[in-house]
N, C-alpha and C positions, 0 to 999 in steps of 0.2 A: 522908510526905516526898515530895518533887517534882523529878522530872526531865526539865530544860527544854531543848529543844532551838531553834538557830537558824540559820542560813546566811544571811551576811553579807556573802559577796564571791565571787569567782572563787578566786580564793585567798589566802594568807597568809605571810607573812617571818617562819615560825617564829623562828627565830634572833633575832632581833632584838626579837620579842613578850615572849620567854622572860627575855631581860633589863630588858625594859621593868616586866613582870610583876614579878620579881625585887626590882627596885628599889622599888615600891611596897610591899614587905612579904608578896607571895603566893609559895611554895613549889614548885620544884619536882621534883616523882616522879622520879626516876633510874631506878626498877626496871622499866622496860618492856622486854620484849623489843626484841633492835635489828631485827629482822626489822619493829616499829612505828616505825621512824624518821619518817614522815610525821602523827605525831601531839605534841603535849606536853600532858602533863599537871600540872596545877598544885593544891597544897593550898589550901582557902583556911582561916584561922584559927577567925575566929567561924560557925559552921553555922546553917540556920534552924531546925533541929530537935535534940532531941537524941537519939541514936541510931545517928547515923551521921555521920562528917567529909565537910565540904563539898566537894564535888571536882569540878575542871571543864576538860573535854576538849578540848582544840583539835586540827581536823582540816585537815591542808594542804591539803587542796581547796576550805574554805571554810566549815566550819562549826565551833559550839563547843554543847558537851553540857555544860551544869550538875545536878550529883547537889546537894540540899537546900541550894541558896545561896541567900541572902538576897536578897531585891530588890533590895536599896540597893545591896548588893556585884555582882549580876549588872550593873546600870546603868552602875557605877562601870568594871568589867570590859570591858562592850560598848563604851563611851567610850574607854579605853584600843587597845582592837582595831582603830577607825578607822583610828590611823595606822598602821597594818601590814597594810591591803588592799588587794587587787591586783583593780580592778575590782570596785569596790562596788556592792552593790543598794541599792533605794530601801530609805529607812529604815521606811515606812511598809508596804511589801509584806514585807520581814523580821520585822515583828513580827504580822503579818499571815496569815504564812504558818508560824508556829512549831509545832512538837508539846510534846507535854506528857502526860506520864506518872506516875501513883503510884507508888510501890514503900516495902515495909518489909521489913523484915529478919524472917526466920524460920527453926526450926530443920528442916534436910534441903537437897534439893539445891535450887540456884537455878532460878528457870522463869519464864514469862511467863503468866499464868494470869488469864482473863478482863478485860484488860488492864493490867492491875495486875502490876509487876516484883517477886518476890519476891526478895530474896540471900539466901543458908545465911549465917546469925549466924555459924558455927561457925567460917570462912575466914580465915586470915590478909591481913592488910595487901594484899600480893605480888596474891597470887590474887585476892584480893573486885576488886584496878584491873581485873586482867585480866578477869572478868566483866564488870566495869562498860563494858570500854572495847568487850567485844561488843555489848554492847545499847547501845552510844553509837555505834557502827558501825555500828548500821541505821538511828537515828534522823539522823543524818547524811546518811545514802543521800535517806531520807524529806524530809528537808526541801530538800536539794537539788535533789528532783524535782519538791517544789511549787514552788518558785519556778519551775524552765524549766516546768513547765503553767503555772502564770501568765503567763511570756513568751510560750507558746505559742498563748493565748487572746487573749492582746493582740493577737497577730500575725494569727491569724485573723478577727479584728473588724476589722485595717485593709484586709482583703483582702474581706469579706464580701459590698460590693457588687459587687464583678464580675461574680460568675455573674448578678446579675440584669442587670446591663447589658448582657452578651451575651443573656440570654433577651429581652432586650426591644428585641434592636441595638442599641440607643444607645450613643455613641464612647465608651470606655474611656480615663480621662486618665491614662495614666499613659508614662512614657518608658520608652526601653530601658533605660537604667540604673538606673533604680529597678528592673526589673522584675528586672536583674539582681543590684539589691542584696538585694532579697527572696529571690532563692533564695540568697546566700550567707549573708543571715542563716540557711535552713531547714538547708541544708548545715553549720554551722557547731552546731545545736540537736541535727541528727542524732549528728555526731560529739561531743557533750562525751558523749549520751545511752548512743549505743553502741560507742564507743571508748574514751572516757578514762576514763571511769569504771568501778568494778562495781557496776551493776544488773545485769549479764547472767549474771555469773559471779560465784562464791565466790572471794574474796580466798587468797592463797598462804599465809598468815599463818594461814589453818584448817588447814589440809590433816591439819598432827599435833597436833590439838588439838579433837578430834570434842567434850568438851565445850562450848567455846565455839563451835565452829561450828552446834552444836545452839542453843546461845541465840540466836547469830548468824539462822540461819534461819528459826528460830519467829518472831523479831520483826518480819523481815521479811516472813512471812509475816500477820502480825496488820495491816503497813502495807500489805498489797496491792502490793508493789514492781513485781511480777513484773507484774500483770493492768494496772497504771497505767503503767510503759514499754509496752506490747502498744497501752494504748489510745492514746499518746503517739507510737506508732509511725507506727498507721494516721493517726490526724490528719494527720503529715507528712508522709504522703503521699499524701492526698488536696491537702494546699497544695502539693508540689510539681509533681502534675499539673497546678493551677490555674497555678501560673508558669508553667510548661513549654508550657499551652499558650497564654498570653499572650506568652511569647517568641517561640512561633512563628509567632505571629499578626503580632505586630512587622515579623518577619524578612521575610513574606510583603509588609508592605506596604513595608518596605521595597525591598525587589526588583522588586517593583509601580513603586514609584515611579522606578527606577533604568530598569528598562523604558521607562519614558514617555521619560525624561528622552535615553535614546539614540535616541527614534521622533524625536522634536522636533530633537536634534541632526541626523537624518540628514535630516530633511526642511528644516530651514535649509540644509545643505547643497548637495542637491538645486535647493532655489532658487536658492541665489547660481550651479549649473554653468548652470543653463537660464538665467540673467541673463546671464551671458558670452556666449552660445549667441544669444540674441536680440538683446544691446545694443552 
């Protein structure tokens, strides 16, 4: 069985999903803790496998976790989700950038094990979501982080000739305002990275629930969360040095130029008092 993960927007208008969903014949889980308000979860009817019912996670930050659903039904799903994103990605970089994990059911405790998701057969309904929705909570993390490394990379490729323009002096075309929209874009990368999100910290929703925080962490430990923010970090700021000091370089000529510009006023000046003076 297969559990697919995708991040498809900034975020989502749970509310409104849930009825959209609804209406189409898909199921919704009630039993989650309310402590997971930013998540719905939904039955789907027919599974691809048999062994385990279809189920799939929507996270208000933007991402949706499918346990053993069918292609035809994932597509169907994803189509449906369109209209309830808030700042969509490219369609071709979310499928691009998706995880994708095995798991089957077996009997003892649940784990993540040579990257293969195992569930304890033994669990009720209740509990097996609550596992699932740990290990949908990192794959979530995960894929939201490839896509901003993808933004990241982007960003860095349209920045990349700089350094050599300055190693070679040659003019740098770029204006202040771009230069400034570039670091608001970086500023803006930095904070969804280490503000609004948890990559940096374990969600509150572990705290009394050291089971699930155990899955919680093994998996993100298997995604590398922790070393791929770190390298995501230093990247951004190595580009914010690089803006920072094209803005200053800016400012410099600017100032430069403002200089001139008061030499030339004072020495027109100058002329027109020695024109009075002589004429």
């Amino acid at each position: 069985m297969h559990c697919t993960a995708f991040a498809t927007a900034d975020e989502y208008h749970l509310g409104n999903l849930s009825q959209d969903l609804t209406s189409c014949g898909y199921m919704e889980v009630t039993s989650l803790p309310t402590d997971a308000a930013n998540t719905l979860v939904m039955d789907v009817e027919s599974c691809a496998k048999e062994g385990d019912p279809g189920t799939i996670f929507f996270f208000r930050e933007g991402a949706a976790v499918f346990w053993n659903v069918k292609e035809k039904t994932m597509k169907h799903v994803l189509q449906i989700l369109e209209k309830h994103e808030i700042q969509p990605y490219e369609i071709a970089l979310v499928h691009w950038e998706n995880e994708e994990l095995n798991y089957k059911k077996i009997e003892g405790q649940s784990k993540l094990h040579r990257g293969e998701i195992k569930l304890n057969s033994e669990l009720d309904l209740d509990d097996a979501i609550l596992e699932k929705f740990a290990f949908s909570n990192a794959l979530c993390l995960s894929v939201k982080l490839a896509i901003w490394e993808a933004t990241l990379d982007k960003f860095i490729e349209s920045i990349q000739s700089i350094p050599e323009a300055l190693k070679a002096g040659k003019k740098v075309k770029l204006s202040h305002k771009e230069v400034m929209q570039k670091m608001g874009e970086l500023f803006a990368l930095r904070h969804r990275i280490n503000l609004s999100s948890d990559f940096l910290i374990t969600p509150d929703f572990y705290w009394d629930r050291e089971n699930l925080e155990e899955l919680y962490d093994k998996t993100c430990q298997f995604l590398s969360i922790t070393r791929r923010v770190k390298v995501m970090n230093e990247k951004l700021q190595h580009c914010m040095e690089l803006t920072d000091l094209m803005r200053n370089h800016l400012n410099e000529k600017r100032a430069l130029r403002l200089e001139w510009m008061i030499v030339i006023l004072i020495t027109i000046e100058v002329m027109f008092e020695l024109g009075r003076v002589f004429f």
